[in-house]
N, CA, C and O atoms as a CHARMM CRD file, in Angstrom:
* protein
*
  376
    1    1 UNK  N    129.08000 -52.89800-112.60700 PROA 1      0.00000
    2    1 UNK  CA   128.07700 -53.49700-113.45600 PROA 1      0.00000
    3    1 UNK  C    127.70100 -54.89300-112.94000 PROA 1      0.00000
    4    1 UNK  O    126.54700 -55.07400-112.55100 PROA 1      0.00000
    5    2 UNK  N    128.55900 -55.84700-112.91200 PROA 2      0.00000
    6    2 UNK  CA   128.20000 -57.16200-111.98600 PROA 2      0.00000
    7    2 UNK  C    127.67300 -57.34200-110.82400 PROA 2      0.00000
    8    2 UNK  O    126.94300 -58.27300-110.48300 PROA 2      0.00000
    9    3 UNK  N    128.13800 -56.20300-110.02300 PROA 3      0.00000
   10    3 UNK  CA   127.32500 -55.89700-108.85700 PROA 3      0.00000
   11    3 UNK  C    125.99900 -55.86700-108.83300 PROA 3      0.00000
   12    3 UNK  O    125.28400 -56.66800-108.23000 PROA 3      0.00000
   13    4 UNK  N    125.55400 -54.70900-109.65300 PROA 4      0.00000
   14    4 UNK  CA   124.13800 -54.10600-109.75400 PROA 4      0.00000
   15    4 UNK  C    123.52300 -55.60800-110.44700 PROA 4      0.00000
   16    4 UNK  O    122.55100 -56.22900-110.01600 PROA 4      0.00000
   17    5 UNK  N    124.15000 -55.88800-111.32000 PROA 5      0.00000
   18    5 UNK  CA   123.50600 -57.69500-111.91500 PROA 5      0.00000
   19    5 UNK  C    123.08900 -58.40200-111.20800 PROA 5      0.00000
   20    5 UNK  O    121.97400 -58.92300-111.24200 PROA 5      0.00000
   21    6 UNK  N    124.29400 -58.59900-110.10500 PROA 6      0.00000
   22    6 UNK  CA   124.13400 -59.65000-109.13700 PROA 6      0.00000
   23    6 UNK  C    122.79900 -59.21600-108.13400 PROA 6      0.00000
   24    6 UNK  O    121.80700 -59.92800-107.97500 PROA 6      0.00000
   25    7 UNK  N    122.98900 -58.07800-107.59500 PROA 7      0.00000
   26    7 UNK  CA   121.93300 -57.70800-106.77100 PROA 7      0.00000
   27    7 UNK  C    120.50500 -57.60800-107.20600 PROA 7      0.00000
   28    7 UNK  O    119.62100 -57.54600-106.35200 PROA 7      0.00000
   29    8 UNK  N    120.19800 -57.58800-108.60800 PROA 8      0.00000
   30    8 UNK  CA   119.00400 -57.66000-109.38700 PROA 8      0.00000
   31    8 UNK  C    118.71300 -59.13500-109.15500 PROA 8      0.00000
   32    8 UNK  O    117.80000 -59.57200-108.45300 PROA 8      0.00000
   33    9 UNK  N    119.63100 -59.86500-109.85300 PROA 9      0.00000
   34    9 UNK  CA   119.41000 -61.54200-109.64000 PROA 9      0.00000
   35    9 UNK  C    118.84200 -61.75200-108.08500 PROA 9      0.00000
   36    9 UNK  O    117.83600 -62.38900-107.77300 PROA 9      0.00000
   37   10 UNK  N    119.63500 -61.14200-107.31400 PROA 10     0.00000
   38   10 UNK  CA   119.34800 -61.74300-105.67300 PROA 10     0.00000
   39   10 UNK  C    117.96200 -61.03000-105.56300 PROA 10     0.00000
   40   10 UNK  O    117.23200 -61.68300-104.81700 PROA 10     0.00000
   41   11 UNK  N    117.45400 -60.09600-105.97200 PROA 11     0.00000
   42   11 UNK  CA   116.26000 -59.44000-105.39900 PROA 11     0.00000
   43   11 UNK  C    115.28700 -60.69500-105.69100 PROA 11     0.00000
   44   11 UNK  O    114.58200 -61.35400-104.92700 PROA 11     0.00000
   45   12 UNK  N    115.53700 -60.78600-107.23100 PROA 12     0.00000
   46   12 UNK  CA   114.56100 -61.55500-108.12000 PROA 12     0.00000
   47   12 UNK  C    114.30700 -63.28900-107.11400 PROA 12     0.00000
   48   12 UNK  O    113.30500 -63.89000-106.72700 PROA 12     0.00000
   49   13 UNK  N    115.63000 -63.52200-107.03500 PROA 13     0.00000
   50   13 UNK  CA   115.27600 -64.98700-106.68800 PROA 13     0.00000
   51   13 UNK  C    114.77500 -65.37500-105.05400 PROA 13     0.00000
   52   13 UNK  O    114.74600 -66.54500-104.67100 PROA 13     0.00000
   53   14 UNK  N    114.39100 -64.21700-104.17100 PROA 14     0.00000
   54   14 UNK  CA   113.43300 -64.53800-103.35100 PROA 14     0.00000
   55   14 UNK  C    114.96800 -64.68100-102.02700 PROA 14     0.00000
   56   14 UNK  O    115.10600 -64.06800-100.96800 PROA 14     0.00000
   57   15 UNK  N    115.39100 -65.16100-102.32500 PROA 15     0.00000
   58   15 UNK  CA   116.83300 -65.56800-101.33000 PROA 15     0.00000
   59   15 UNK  C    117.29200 -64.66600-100.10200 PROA 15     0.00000
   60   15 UNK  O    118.14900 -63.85000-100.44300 PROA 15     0.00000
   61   16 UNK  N    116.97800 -64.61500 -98.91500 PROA 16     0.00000
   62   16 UNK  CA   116.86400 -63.81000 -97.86700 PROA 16     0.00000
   63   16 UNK  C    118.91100 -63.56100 -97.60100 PROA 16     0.00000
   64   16 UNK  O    119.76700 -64.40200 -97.32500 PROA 16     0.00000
   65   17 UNK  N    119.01400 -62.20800 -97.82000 PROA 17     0.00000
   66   17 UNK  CA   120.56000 -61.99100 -98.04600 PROA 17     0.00000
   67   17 UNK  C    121.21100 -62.74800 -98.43700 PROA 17     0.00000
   68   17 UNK  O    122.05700 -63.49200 -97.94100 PROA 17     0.00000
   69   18 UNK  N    120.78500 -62.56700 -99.49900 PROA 18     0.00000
   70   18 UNK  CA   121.49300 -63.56700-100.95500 PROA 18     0.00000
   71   18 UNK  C    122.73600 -62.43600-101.20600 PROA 18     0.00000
   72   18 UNK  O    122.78000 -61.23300-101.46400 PROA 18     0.00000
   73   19 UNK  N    123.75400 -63.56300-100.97000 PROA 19     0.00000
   74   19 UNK  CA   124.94200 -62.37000-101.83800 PROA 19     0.00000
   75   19 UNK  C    126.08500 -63.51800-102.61500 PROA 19     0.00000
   76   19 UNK  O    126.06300 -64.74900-102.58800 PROA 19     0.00000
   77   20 UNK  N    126.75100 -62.87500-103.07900 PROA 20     0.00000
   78   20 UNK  CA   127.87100 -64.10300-104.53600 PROA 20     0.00000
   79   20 UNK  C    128.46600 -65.25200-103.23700 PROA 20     0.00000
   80   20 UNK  O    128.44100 -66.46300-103.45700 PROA 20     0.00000
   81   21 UNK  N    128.80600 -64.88300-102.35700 PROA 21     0.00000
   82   21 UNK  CA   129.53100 -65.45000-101.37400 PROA 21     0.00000
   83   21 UNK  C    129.30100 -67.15900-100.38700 PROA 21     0.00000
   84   21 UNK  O    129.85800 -68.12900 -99.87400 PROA 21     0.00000
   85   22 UNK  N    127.55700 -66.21800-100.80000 PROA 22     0.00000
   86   22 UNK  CA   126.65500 -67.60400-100.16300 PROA 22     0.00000
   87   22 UNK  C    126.41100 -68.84000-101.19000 PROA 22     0.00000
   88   22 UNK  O    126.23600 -70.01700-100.87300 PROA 22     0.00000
   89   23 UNK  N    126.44500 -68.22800-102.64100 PROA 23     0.00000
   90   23 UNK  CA   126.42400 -69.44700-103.37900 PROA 23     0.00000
   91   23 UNK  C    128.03800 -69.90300-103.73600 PROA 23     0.00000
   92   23 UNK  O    128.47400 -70.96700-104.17600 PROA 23     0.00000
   93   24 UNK  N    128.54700 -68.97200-103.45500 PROA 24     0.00000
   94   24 UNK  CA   130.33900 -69.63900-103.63800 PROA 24     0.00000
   95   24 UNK  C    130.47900 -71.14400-102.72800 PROA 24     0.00000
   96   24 UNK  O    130.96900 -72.22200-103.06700 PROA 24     0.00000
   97   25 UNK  N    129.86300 -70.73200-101.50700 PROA 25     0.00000
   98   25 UNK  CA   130.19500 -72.21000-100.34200 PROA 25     0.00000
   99   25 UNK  C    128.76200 -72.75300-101.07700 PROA 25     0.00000
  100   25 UNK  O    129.30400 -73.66000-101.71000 PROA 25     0.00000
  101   26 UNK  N    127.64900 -72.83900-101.37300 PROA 26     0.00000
  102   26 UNK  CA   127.03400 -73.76500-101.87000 PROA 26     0.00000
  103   26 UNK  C    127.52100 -74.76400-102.91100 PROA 26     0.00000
  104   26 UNK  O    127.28500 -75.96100-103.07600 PROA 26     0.00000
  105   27 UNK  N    128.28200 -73.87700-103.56500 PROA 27     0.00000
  106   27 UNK  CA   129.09100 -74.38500-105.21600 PROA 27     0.00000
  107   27 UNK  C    130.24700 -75.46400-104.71200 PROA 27     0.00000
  108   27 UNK  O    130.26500 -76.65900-105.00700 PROA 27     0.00000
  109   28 UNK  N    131.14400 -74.80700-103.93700 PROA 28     0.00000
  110   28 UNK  CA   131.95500 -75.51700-103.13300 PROA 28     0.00000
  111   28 UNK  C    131.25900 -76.72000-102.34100 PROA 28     0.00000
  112   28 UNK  O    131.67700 -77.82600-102.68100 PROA 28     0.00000
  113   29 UNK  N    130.49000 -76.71300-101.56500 PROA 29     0.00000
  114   29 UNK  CA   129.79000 -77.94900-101.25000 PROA 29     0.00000
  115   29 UNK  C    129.48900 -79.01900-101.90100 PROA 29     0.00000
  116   29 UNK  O    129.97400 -80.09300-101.54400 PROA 29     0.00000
  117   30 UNK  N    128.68700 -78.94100-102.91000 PROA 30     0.00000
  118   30 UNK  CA   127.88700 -79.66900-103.91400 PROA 30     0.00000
  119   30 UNK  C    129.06500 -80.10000-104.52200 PROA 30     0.00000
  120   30 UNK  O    129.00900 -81.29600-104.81000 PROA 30     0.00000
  121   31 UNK  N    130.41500 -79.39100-104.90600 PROA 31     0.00000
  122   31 UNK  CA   131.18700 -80.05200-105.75600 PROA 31     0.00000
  123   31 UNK  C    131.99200 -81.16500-104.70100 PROA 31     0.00000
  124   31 UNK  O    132.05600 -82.31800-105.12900 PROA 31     0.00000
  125   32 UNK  N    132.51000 -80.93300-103.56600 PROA 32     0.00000
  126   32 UNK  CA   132.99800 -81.63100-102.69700 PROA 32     0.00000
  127   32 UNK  C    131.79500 -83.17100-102.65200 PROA 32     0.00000
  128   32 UNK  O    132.32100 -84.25800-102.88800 PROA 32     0.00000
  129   33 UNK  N    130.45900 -83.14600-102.39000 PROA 33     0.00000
  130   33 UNK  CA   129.78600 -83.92300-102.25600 PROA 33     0.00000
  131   33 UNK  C    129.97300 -84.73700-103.85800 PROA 33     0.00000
  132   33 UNK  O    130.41000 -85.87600-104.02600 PROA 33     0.00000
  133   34 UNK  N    129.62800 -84.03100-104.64000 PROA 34     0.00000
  134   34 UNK  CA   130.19000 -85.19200-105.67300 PROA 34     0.00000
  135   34 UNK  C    131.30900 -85.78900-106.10700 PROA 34     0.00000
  136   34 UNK  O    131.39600 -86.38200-107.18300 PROA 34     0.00000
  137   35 UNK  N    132.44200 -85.62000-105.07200 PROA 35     0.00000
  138   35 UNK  CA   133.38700 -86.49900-105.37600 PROA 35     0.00000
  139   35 UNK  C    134.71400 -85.08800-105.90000 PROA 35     0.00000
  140   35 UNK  O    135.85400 -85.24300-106.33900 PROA 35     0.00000
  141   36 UNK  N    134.09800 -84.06300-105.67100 PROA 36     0.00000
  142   36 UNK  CA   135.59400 -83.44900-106.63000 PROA 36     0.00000
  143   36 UNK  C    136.54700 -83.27700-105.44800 PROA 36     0.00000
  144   36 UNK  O    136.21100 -82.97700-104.30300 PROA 36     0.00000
  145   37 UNK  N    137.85900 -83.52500-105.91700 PROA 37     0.00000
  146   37 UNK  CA   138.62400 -83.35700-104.63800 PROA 37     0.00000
  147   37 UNK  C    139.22600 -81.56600-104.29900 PROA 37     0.00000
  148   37 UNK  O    139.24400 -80.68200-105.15500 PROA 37     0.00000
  149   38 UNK  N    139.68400 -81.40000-102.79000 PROA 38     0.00000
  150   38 UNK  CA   139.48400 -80.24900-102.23100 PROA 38     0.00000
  151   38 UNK  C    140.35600 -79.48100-103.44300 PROA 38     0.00000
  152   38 UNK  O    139.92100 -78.42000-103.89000 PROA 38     0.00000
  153   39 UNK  N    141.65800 -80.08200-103.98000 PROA 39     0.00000
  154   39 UNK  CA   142.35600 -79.73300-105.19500 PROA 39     0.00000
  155   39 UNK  C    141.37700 -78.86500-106.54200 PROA 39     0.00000
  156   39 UNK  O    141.59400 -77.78600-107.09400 PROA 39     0.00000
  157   40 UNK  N    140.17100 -79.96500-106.75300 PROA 40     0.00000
  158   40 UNK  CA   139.59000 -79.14200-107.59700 PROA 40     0.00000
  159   40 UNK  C    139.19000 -77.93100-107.70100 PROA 40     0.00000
  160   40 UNK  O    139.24800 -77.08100-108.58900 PROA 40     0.00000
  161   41 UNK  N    138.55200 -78.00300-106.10600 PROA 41     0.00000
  162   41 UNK  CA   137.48100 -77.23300-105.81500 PROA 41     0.00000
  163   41 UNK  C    138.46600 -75.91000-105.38700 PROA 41     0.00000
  164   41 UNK  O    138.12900 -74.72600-105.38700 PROA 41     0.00000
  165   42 UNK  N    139.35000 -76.29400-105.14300 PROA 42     0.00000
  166   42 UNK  CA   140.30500 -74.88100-105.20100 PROA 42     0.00000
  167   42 UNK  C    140.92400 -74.62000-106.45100 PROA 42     0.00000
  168   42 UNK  O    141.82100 -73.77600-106.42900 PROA 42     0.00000
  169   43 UNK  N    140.72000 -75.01500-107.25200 PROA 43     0.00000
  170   43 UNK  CA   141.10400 -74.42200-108.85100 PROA 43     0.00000
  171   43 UNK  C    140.07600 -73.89600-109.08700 PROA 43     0.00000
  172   43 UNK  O    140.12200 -72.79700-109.64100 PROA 43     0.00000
  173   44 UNK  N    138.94100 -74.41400-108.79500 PROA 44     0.00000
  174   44 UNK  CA   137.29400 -73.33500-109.39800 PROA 44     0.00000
  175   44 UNK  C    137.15100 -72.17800-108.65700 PROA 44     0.00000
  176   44 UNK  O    136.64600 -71.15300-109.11700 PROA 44     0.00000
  177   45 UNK  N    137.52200 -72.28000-107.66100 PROA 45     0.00000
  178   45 UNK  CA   136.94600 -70.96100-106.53900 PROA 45     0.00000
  179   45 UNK  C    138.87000 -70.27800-106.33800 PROA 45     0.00000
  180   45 UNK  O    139.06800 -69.97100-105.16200 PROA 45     0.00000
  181   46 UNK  N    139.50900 -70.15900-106.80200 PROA 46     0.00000
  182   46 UNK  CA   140.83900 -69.60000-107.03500 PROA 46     0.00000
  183   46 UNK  C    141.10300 -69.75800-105.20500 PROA 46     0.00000
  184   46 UNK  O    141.58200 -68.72700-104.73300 PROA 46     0.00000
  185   47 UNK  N    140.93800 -70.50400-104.52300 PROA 47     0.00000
  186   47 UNK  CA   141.49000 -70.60500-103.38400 PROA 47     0.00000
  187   47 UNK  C    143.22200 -71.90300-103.32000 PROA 47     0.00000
  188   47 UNK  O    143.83900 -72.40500-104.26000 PROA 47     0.00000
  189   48 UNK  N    143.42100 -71.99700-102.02300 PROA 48     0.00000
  190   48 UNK  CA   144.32900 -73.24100-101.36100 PROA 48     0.00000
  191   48 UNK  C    143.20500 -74.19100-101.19900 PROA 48     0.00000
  192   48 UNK  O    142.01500 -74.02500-100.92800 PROA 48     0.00000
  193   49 UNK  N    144.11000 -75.49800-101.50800 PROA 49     0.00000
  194   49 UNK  CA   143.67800 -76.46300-100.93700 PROA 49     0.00000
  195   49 UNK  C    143.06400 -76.68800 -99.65100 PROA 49     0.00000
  196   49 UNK  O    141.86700 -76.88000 -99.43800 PROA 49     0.00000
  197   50 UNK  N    144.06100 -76.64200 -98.77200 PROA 50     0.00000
  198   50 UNK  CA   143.95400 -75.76300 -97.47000 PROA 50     0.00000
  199   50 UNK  C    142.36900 -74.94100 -97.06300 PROA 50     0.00000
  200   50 UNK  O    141.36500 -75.10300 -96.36800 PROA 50     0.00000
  201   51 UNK  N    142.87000 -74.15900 -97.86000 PROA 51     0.00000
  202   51 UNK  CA   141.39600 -72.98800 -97.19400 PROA 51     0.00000
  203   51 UNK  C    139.47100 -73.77300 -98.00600 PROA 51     0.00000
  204   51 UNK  O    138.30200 -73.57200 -97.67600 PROA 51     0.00000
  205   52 UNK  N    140.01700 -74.49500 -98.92300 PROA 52     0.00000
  206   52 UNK  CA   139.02700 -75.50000 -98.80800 PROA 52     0.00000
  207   52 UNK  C    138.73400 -76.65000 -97.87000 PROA 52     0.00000
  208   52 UNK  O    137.58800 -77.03700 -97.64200 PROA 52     0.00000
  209   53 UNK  N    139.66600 -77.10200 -97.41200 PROA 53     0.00000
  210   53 UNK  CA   139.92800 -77.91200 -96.31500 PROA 53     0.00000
  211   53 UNK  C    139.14400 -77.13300 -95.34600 PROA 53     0.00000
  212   53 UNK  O    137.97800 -77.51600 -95.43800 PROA 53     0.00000
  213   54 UNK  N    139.24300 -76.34300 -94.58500 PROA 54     0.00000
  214   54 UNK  CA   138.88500 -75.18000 -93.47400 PROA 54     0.00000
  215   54 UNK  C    137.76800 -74.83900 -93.38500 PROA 54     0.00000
  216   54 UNK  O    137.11400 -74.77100 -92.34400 PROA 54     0.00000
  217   55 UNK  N    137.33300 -74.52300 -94.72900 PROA 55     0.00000
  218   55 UNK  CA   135.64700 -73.59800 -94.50600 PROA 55     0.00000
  219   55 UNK  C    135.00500 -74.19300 -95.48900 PROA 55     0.00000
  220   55 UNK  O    133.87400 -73.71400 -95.57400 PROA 55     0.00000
  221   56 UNK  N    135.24000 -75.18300 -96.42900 PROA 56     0.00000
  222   56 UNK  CA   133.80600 -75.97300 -96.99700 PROA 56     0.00000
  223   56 UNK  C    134.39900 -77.69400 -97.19900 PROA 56     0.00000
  224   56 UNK  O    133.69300 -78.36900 -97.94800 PROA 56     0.00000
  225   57 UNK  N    134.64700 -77.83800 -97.07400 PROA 57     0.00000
  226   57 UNK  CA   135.41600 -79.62200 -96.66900 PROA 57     0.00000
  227   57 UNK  C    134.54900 -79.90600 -95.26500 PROA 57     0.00000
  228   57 UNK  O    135.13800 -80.78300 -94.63200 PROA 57     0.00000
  229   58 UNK  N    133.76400 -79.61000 -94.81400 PROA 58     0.00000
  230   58 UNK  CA   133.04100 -79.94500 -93.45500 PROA 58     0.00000
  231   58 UNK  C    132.16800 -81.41700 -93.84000 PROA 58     0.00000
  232   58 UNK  O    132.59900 -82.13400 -94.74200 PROA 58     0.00000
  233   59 UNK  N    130.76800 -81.83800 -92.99000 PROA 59     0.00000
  234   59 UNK  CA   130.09400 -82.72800 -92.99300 PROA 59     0.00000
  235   59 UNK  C    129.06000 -82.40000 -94.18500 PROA 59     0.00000
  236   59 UNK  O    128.61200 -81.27200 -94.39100 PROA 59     0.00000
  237   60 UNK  N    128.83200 -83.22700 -94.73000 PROA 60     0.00000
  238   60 UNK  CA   127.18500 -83.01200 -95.30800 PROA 60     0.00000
  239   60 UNK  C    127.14500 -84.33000 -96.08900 PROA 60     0.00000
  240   60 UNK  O    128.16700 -84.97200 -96.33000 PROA 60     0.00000
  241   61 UNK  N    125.77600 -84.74600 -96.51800 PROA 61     0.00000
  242   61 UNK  CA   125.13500 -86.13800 -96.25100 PROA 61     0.00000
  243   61 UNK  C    125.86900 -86.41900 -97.65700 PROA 61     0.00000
  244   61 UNK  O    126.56900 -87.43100 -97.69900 PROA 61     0.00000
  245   62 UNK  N    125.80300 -85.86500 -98.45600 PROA 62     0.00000
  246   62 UNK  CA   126.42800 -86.63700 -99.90500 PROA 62     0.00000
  247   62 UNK  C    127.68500 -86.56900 -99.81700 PROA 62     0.00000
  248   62 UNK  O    128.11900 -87.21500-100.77100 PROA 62     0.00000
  249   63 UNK  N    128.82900 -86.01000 -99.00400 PROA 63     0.00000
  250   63 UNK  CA   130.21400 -86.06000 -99.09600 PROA 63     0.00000
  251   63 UNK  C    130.13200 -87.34900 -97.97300 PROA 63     0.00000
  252   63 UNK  O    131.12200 -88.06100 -98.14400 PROA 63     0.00000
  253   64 UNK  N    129.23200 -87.88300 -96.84600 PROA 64     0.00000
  254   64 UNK  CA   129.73200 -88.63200 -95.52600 PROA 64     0.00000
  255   64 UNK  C    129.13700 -90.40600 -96.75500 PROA 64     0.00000
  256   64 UNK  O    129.70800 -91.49200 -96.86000 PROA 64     0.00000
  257   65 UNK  N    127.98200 -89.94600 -97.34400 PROA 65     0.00000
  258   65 UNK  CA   127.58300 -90.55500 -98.44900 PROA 65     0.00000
  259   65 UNK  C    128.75300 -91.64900 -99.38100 PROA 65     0.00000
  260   65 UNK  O    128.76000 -92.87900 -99.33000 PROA 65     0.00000
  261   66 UNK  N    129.28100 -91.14400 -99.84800 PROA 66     0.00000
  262   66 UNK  CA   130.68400 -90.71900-100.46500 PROA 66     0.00000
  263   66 UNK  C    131.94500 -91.62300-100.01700 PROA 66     0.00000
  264   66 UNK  O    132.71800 -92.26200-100.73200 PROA 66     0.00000
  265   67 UNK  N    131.91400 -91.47400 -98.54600 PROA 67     0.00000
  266   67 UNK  CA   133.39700 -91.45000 -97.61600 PROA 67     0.00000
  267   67 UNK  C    132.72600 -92.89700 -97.52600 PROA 67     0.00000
  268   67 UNK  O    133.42900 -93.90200 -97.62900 PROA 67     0.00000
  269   68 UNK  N    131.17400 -92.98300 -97.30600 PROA 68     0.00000
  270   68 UNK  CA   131.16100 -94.12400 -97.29000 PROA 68     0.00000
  271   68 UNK  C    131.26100 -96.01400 -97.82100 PROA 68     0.00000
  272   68 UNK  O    131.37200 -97.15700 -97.37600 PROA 68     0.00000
  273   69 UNK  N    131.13000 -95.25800 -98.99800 PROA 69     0.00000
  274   69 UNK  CA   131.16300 -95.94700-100.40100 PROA 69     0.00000
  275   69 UNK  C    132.56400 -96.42000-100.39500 PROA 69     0.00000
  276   69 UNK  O    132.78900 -97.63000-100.41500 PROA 69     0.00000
  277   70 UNK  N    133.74800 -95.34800-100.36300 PROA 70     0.00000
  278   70 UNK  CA   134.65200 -95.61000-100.26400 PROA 70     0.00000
  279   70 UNK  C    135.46900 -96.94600 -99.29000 PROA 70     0.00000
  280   70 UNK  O    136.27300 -97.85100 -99.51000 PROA 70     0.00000
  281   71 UNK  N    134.71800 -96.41900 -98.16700 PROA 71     0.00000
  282   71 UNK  CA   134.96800 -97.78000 -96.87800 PROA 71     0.00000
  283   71 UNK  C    134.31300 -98.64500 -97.27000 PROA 71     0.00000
  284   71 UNK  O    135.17500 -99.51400 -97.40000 PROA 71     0.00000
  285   72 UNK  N    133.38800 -99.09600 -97.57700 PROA 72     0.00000
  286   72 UNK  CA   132.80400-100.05600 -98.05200 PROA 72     0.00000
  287   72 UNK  C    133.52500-100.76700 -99.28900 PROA 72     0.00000
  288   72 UNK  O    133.59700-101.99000 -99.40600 PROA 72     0.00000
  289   73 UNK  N    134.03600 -99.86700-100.17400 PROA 73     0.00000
  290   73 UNK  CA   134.96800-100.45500-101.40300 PROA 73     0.00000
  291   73 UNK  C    136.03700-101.06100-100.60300 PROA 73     0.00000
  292   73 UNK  O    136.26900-102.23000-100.90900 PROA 73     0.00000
  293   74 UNK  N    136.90900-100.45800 -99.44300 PROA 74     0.00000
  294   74 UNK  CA   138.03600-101.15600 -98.83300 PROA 74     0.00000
  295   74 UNK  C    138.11600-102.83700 -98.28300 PROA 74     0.00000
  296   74 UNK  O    138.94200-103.74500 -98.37500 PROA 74     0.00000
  297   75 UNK  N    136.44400-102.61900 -97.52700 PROA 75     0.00000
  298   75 UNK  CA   136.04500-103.48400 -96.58600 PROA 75     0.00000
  299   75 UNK  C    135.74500-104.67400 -97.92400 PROA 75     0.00000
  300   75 UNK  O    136.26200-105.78600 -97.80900 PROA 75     0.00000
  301   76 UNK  N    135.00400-104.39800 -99.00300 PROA 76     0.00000
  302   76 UNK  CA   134.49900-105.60200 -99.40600 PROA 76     0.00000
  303   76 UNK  C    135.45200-105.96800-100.50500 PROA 76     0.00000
  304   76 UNK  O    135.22700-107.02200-101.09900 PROA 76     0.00000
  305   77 UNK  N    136.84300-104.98900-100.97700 PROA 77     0.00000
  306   77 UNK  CA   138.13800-105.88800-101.64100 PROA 77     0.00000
  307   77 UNK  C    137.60800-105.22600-103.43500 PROA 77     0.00000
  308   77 UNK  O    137.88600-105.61800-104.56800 PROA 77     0.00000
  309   78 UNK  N    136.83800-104.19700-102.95900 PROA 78     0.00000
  310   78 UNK  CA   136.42600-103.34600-104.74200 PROA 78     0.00000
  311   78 UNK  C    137.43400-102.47400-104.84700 PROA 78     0.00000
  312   78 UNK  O    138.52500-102.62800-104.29700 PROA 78     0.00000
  313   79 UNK  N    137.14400-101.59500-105.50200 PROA 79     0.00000
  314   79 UNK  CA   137.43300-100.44100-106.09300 PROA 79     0.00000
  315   79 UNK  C    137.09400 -99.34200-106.32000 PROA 79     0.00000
  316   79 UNK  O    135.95600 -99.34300-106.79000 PROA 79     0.00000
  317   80 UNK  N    137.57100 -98.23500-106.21100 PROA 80     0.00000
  318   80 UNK  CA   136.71100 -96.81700-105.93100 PROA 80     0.00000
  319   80 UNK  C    137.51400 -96.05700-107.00400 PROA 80     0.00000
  320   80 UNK  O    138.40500 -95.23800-106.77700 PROA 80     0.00000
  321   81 UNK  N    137.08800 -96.43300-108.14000 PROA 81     0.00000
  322   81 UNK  CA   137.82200 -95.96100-109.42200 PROA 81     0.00000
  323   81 UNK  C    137.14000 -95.00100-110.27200 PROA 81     0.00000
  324   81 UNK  O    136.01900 -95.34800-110.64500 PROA 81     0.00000
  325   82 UNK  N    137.66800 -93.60000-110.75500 PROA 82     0.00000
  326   82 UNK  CA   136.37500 -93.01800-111.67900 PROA 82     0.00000
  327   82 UNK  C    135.18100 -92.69500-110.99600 PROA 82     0.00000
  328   82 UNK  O    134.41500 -91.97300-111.63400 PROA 82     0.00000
  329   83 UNK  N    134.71500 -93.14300-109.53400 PROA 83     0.00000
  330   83 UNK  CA   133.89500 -92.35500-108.92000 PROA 83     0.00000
  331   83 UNK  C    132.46600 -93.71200-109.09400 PROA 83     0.00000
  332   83 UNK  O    131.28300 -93.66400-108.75600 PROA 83     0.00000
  333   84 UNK  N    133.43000 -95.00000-109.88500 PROA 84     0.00000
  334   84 UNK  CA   132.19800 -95.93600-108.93000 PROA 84     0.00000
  335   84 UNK  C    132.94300 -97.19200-108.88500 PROA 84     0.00000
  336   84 UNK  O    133.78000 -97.54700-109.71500 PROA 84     0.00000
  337   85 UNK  N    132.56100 -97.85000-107.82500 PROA 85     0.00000
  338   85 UNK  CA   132.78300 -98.77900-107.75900 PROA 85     0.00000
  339   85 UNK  C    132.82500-100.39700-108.44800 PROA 85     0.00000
  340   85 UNK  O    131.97800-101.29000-108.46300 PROA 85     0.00000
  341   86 UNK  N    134.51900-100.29000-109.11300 PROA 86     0.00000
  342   86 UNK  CA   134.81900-101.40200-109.67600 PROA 86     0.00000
  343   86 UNK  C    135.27100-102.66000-109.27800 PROA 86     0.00000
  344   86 UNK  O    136.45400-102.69900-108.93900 PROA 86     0.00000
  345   87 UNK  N    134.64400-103.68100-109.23100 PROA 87     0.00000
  346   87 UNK  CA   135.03900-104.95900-108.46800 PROA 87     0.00000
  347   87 UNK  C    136.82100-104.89400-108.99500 PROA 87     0.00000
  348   87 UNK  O    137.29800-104.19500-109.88900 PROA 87     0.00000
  349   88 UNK  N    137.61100-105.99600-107.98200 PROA 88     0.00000
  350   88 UNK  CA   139.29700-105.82900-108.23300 PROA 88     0.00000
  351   88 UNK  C    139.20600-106.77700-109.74700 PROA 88     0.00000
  352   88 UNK  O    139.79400-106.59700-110.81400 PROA 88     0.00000
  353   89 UNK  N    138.26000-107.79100-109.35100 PROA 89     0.00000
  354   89 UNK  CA   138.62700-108.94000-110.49600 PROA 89     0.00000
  355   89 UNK  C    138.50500-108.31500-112.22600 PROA 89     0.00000
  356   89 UNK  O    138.80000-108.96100-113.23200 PROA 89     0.00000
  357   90 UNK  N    137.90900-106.67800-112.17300 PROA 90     0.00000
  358   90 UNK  CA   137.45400-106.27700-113.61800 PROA 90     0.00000
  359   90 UNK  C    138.26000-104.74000-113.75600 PROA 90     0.00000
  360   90 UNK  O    137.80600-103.75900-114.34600 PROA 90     0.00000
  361   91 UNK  N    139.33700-104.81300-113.17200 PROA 91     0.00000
  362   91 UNK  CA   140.48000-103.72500-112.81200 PROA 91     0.00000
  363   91 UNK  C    141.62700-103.99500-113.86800 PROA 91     0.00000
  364   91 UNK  O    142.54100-104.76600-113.57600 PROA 91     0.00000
  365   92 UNK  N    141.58500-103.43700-114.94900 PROA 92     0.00000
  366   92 UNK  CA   142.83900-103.40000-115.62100 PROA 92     0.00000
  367   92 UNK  C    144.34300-103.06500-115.09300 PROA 92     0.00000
  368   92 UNK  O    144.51400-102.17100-114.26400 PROA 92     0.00000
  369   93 UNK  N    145.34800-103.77900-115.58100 PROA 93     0.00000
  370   93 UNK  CA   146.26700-103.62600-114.71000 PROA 93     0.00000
  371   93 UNK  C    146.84200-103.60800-115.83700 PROA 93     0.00000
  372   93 UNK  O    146.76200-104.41700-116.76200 PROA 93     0.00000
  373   94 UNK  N    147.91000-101.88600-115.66600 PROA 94     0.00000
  374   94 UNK  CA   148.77400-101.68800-116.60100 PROA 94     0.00000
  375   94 UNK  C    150.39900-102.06500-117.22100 PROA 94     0.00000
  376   94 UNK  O    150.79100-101.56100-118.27300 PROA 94     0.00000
């Protein structure tokens, strides 16, 4: 039954060999680019860490985006807390 679903959906949405697989690494991408770590993204897609590491942990502009922000938090003495950048001087310390 999901099958025949899925393959209706793929006819419909125009997508040249569209199959579940191709939007699995899209899903995986997009979540890596926003910050989720490979940990997450292997709890959503029932994989290893690891095998996220391997086949969707690669380059793309909002994860290098990202990596960069991060170096930049190192370099200028911020913070890369929660997914933005908190100056040190406004860093609660527990």
């Amino acid at each position: 039954m999901m099958e025949r679903t899925l393959r209706a959906v793929f006819k419909k949405s125009g997508v040249k060999r569209a199959h579940a697989h191709k939007f699995r690494h899209t899903l995986a991408t997009e979540l890596l680019g926003q910050g989720a770590t490979c940990e997450d993204v292997a709890d959503i897609l029932g994989n290893s860490p690891a095998i996220i590491r391997k086949h969707y942990a690669k380059w793309s502009a909002a994860r290098q985006a990202r990596i960069d922000s991060l170096m930049e938090a190192v370099h200028s003495g911020t913070s890369w807390a929660h997914r933005e950048l908190v100056p040190v001087s406004h860093r609660k310390i527990n």
